[in-house]
C-alpha positions as CSV (number, residue, x, y, z in Angstrom):
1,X,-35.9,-76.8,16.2
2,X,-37.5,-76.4,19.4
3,X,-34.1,-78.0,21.2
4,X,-32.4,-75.4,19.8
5,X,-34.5,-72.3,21.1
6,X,-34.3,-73.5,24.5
7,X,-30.8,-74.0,24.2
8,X,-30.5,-70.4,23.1
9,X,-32.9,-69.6,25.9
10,X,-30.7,-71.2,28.5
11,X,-26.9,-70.0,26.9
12,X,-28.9,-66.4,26.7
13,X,-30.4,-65.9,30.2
14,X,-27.2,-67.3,31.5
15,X,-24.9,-64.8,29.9
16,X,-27.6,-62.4,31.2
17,X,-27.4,-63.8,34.4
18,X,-23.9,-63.6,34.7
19,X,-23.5,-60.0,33.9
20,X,-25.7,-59.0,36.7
21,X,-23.2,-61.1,39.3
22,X,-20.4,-59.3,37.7
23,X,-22.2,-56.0,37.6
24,X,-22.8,-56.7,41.6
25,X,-19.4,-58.0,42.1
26,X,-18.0,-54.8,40.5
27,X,-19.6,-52.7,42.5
28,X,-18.4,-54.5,45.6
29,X,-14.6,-54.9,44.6
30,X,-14.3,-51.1,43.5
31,X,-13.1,-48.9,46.5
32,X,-15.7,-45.9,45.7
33,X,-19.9,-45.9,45.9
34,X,-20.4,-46.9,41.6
35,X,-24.0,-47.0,42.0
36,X,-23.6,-43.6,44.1
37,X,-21.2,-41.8,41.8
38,X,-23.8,-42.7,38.4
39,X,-27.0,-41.9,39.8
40,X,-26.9,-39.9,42.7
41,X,-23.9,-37.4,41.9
42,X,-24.2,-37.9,37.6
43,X,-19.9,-38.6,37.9
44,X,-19.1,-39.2,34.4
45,X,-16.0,-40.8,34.9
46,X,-17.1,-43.4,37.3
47,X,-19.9,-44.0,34.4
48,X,-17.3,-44.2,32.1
49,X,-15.3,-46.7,34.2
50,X,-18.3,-48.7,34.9
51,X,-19.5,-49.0,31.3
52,X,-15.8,-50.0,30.6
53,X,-16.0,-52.8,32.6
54,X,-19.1,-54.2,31.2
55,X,-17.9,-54.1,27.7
56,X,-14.7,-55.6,29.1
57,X,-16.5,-58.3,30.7
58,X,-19.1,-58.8,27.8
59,X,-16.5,-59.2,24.9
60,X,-14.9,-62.4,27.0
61,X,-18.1,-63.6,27.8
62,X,-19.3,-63.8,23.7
63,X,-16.3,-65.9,23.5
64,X,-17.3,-68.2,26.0
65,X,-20.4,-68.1,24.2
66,X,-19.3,-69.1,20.9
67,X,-16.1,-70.9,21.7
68,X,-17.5,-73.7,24.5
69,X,-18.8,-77.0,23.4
70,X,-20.8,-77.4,26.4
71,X,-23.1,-75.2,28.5
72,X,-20.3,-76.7,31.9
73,X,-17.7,-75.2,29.5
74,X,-19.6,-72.0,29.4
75,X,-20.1,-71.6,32.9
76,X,-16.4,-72.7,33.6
77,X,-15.1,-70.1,30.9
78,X,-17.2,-67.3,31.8
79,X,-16.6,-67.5,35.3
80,X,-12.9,-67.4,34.5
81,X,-13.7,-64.4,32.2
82,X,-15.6,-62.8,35.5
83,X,-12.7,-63.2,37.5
84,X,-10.1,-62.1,35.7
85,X,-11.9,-59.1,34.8
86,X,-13.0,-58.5,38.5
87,X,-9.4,-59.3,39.7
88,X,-8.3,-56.1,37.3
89,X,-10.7,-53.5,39.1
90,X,-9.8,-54.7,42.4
91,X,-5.8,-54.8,41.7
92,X,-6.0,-51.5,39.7
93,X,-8.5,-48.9,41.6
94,X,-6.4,-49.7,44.7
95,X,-3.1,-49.1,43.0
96,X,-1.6,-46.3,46.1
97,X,0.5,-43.8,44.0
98,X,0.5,-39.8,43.0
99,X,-2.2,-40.9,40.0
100,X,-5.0,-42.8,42.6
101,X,-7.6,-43.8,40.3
102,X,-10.1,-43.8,43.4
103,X,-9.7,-40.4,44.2
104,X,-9.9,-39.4,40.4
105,X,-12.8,-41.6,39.6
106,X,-14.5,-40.2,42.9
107,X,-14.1,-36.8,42.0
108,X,-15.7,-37.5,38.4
109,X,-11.8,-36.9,36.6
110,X,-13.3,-37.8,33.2
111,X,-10.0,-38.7,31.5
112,X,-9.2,-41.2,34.4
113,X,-12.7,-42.7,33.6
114,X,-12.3,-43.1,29.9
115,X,-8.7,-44.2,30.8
116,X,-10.0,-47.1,32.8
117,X,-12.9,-47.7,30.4
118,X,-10.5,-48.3,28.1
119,X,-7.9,-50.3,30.0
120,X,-10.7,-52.8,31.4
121,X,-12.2,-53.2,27.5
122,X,-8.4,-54.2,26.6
123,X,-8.1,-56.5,29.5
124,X,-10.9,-58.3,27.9
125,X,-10.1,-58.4,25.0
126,X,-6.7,-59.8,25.9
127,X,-9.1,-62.0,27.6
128,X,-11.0,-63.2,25.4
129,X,-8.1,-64.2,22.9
130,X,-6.9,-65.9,25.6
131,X,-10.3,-68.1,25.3
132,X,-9.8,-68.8,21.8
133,X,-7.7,-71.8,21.7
């Protein structure tokens, strides 16, 4: 009983710990100020975007959780889950067309928000079925 509350304990803060990288690692690979946009201008879209991302990241990250056999397969799985869904923002917020998702996002477009909310939840859930062998 005891082995398996510390094994909780351990799969739990890690998961924990893991979406605070990604959470700092988003911030970093998105061309705009997140942190700046949410709490010091109240941009809704780039809250949107941001909350989309850690749903998308969160959904692969449960099926890390349940699918692994091994804490090492956790880690390995849920850092694959963290890049993939980091290699998304990065690639798509720098996309250079008429629809630049870092001006819209910047200027609190809502719509471009939710769209990208949306889009990074998809990509993980693509994501995570791709974890479900």
């Amino acid at each position: 009983m005891v082995e398996s509350f510390l094994a909780f304990g351990l799969f739990f803060i890690t998961a924990v710990a893991l979406v605070g990288v990604f959470l700092y690692l988003y911030a970093i690979v998105t061309p705009y100020d997140d942190y700046k946009l949410i709490f010091h201008e109240n941009n809704m879209a780039a809250s949107l975007t941001f909350s989309g991302a850690i749903i998308g990241f969160s959904i692969p990250l449960y099926s890390a959780l349940v699918s692994s056999v091994s804490y090492g397969d956790f880690l390995i799985w849920g850092s694959i889950a963290m890049f993939i869904q980091l290699t998304f923002a990065l690639v798509f917020t720098r996309i250079p067309n008429k629809f630049s998702l870092q001006e819209q996002i910047s200027e609190g477009v809502v719509p471009v928000g939710l769209l990208m909310a949306f889009l990074s939840v998809s990509i993980g859930l693509l994501n995570a079925g791709s974890m479900s062998y």
